[in-house]
C-alpha positions in Angstrom: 95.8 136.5 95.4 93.3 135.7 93.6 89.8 135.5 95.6 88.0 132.2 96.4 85.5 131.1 93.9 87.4 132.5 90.7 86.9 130.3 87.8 90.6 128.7 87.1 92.1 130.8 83.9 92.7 127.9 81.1 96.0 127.5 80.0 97.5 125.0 77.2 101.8 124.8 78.2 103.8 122.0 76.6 105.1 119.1 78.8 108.7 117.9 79.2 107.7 116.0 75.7 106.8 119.4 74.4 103.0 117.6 74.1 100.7 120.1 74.8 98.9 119.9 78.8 95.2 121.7 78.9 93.5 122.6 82.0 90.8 119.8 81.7 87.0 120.9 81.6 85.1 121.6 84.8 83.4 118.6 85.8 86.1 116.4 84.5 88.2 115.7 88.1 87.4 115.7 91.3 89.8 118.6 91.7 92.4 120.1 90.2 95.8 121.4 92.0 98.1 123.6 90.1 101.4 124.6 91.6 104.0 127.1 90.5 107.4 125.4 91.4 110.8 125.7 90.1 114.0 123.6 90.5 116.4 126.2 92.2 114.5 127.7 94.8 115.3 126.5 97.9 111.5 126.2 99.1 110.6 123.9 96.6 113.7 121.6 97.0 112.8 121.8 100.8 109.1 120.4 99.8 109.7 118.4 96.5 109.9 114.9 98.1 106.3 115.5 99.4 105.0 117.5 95.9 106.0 114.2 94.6 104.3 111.6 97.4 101.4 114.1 97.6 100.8 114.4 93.9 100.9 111.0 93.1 98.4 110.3 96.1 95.9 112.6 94.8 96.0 111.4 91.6 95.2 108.0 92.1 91.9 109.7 94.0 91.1 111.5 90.9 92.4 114.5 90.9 94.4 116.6 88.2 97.6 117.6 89.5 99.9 119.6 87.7 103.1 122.1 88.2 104.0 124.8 86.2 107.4 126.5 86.2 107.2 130.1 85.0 110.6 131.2 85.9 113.0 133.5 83.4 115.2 130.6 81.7 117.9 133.0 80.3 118.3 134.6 84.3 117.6 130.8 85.4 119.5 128.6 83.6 118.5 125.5 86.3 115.5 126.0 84.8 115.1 125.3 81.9 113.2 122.5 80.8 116.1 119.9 80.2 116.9 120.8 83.6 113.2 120.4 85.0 113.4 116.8 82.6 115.8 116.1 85.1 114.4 117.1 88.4 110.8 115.3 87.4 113.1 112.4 86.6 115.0 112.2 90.0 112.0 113.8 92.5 109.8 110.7 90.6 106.9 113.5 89.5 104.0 111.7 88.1 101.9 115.0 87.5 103.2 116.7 84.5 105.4 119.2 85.4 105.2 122.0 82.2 106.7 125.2 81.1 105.4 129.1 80.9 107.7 130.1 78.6 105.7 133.3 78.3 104.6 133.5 82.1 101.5 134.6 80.7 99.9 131.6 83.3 101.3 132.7 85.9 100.2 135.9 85.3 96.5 134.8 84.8 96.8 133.0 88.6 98.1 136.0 89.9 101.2 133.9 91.0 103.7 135.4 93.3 106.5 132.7 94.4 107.5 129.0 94.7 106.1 127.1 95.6 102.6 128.3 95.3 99.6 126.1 94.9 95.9 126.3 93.7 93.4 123.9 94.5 90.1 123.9 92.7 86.8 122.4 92.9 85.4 119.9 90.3 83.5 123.0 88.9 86.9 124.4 88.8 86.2 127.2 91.1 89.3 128.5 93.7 88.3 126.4 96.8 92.2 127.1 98.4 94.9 129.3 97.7 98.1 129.0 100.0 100.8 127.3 101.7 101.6 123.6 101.9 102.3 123.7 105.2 104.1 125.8 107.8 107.2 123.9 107.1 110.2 126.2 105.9 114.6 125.3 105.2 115.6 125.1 108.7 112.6 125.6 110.5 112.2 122.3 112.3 108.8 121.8 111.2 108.2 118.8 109.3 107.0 118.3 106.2 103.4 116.9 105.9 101.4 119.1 103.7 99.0 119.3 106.0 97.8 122.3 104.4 97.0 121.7 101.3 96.3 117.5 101.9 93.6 119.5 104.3 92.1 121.6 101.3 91.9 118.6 98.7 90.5 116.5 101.0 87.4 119.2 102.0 86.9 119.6 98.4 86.9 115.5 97.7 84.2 115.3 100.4 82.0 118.2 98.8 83.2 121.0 101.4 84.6 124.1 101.4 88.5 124.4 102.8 88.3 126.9 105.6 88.5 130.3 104.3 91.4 130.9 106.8 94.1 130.3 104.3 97.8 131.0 104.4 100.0 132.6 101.8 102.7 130.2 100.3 106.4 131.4 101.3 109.2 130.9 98.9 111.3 132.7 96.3 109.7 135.0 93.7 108.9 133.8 90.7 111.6 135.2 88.4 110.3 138.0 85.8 111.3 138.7 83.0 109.0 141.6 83.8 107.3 142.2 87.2 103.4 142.2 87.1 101.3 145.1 88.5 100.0 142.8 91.3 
């Protein structure tokens, strides 16, 4: 994982328009939430109702929220980004959800499954790195996000999210080749 305080690696990806999405510039947002999601894993479609409430909901407060799916396309067919057109389309995303064709990003976050999500400060330095929530498929638990609705909130009042963070839980992100991490 990477360790609290890192400075959030820049990335251009294209959109579902194939316009091209930058990391904005430190100081521009409040914060900034990326999350690696997907449209087959289980995981995600457990939490995707939520990624879509909660994203929208921290927009309007200022932050920059987007997803990136990193998956291997040609293993993944579900995918691809018609597919993910789709999925933003019926899950009513208003973040942009774009593509890592080379999974170079997700390399640069040191991302491990889906759904996993990065929250960083308006200096874009890691503030939170971990789960949404302890809910899982066919756990019981409801989904809240209290997790990571706990972690934006401490960094849109000025404070640090506890250092006691858990790991996301989900599928592995689908390599075409496995990083050293």
């Amino acid at each position: 994982m990477l360790p609290l305080g890192t400075a959030a690696p820049a990335f251009v990806l294209p959109d579902l328009d194939d316009r091209p999405v930058a990391l904005p510039a430190a100081g521009t947002s409040a914060a900034t939430l990326v999350m690696f999601i997907c449209n087959h894993c289980p995981y995600v479609q457990h939490v995707a109702d939520e990624l879509a409430r909660l994203g929208a909901e921290y927009q309007r407060r200022g932050v920059f929220v987007v997803a990136i799916n990193a998956n291997d396309v040609v293993a993944y067919p579900e995918d691809a980004p018609d597919a993910m057109r789709a999925e933003a389309a019926r899950r009513g995303y208003t973040f942009p959800y774009l593509f890592d064709a080379t999974q170079e990003v997700a390399k640069a976050y040191r991302a491990a499954c889906t759904p996993d999500f990065y929250v960083f400060d308006a200096g874009l330095r890691l503030a939170y790195r971990g789960q949404m929530d302890g809910s899982r498929p066919k756990n019981d638990i409801p989904v809240t996000g209290g997790d990571l609705r706990g972690a934006l909130d401490a960094v849109l009042a000025g404070r640090a999210p506890s250092a006691d963070q858990l790991p996301s839980l989900g599928c592995n992100i689908k390599w075409r080749e496995a990083p050293g991490y």
